[in-house]
TORKE-848397 format. One record per residue: z negated, x, y of N, C-alpha, C in turn. Coordinates in steps of 0.02 Angstrom, whole numbers, plus 50000, padded with zeros to 5 digits. Example, Ala and Ser with C-alpha at 12.3 -4.5 7.8 and 13.67 -1.06 7.14 Angstrom:
2
49610|50660|49716|49610|50615|49775|49610|50660|49835
49646|50642|49888|49643|50684|49947|49606|50645|50002
% end
This chain:
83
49622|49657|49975|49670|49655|50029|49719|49599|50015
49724|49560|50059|49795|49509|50058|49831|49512|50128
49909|49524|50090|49958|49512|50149|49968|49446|50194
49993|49439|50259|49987|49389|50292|50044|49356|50263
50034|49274|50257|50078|49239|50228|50144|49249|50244
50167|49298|50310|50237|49290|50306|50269|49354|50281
50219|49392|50242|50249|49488|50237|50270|49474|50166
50327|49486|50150|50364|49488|50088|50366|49562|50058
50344|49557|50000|50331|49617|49960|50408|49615|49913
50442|49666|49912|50510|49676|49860|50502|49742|49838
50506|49751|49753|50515|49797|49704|50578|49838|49709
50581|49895|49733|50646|49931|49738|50677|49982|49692
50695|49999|49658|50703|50081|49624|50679|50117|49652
50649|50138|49708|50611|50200|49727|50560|50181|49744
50514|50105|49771|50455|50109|49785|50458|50015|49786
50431|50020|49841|50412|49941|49867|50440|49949|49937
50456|49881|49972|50475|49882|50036|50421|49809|50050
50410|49821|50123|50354|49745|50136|50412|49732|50196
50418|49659|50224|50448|49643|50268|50424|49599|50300
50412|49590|50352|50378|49550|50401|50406|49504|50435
50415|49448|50394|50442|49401|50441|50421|49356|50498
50377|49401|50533|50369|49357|50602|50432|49419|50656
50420|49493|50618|50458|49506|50671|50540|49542|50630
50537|49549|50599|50607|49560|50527|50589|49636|50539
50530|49684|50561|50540|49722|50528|50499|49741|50460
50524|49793|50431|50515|49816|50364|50486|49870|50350
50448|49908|50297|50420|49976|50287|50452|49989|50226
50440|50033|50212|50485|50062|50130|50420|50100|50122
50408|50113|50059|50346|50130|50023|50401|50169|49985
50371|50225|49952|50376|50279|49914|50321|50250|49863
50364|50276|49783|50303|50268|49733|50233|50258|49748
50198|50312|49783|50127|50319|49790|50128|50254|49825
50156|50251|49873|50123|50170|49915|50138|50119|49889
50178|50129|49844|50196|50057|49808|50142|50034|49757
50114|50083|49714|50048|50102|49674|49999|50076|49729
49979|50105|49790|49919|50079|49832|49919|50013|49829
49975|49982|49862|49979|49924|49882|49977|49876|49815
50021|49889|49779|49997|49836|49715|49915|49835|49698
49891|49885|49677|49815|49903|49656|49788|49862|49722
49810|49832|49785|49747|49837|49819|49757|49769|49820
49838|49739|49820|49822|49665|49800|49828|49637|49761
49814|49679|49711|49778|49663|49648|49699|49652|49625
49675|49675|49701|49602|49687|49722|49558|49721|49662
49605|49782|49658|49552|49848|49672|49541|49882|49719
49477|49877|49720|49443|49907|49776|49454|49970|49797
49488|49986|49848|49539|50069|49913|49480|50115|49880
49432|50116|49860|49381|50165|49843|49426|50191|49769
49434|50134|49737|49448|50154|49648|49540|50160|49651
49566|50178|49698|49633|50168|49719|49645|50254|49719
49599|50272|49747|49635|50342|49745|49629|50382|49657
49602|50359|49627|49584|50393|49552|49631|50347|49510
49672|50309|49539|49745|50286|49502|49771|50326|49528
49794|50359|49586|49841|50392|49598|49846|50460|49572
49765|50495|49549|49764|50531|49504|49784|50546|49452
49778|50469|49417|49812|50475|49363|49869|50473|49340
49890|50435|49402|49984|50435|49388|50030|50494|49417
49989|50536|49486|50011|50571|49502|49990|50640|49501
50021|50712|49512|49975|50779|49516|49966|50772|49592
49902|50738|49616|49877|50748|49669|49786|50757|49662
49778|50802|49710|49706|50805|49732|49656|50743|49735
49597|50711|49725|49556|50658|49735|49557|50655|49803
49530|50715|49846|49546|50717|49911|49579|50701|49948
49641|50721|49947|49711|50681|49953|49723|50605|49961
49707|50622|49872|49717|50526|49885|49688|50491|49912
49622|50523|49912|49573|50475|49976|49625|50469|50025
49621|50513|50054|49657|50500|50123|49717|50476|50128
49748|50491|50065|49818|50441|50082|49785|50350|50061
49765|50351|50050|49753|50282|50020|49725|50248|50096
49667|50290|50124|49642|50277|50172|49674|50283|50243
49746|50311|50252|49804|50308|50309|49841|50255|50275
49867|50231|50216|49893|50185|50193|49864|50096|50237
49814|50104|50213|49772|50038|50217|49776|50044|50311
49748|50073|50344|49735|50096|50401|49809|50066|50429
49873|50091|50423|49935|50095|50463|49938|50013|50424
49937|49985|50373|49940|49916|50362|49895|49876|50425
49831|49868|50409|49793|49845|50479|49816|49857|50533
49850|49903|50555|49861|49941|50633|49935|49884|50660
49982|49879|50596|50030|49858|50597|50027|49779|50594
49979|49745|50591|49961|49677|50568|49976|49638|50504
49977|49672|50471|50008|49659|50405|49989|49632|50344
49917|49649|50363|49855|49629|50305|49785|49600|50342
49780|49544|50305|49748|49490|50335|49664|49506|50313
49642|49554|50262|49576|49582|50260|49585|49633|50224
% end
């Protein structure tokens, strides 16, 4: 996954925030999405994404599928990520 050249990724005390500068708005990520999103552009593959979140978090595999997989999903939906 790579962000579109104008989405600015910033490290926060509670997560990650992305900001979009074509239109100034912003998302705030919570730990878990801040974990997705690094791992994914870090290009590991959304498949091996949810069994990090296992490990860092007490969540279900299940789960994380699906959060990983509404994660990625609301990025695309939002234009945000360029593949």
């Amino acid at each position: 996954m790579r962000l579109r050249e104008d989405v600015s990724v910033v490290d926060t005390d509670y997560g990650k925030v992305l900001l979009d500068g074509r239109t100034g708005e912003y998302w705030e990520l919570n730990p878990t999405g801040g974990l997705v999103v690094t791992a994914l552009l870090d290009g590991t593959p959304a498949e091996n994404v949810a069994g990090l979140l296992c490990a860092e978090f007490d969540v279900a595999q299940d789960r994380a599928r699906a959060d990983v997989t509404a994660l990625l999903t609301a990025l695309r939906d939002a234009g945000l990520v360029r593949a």
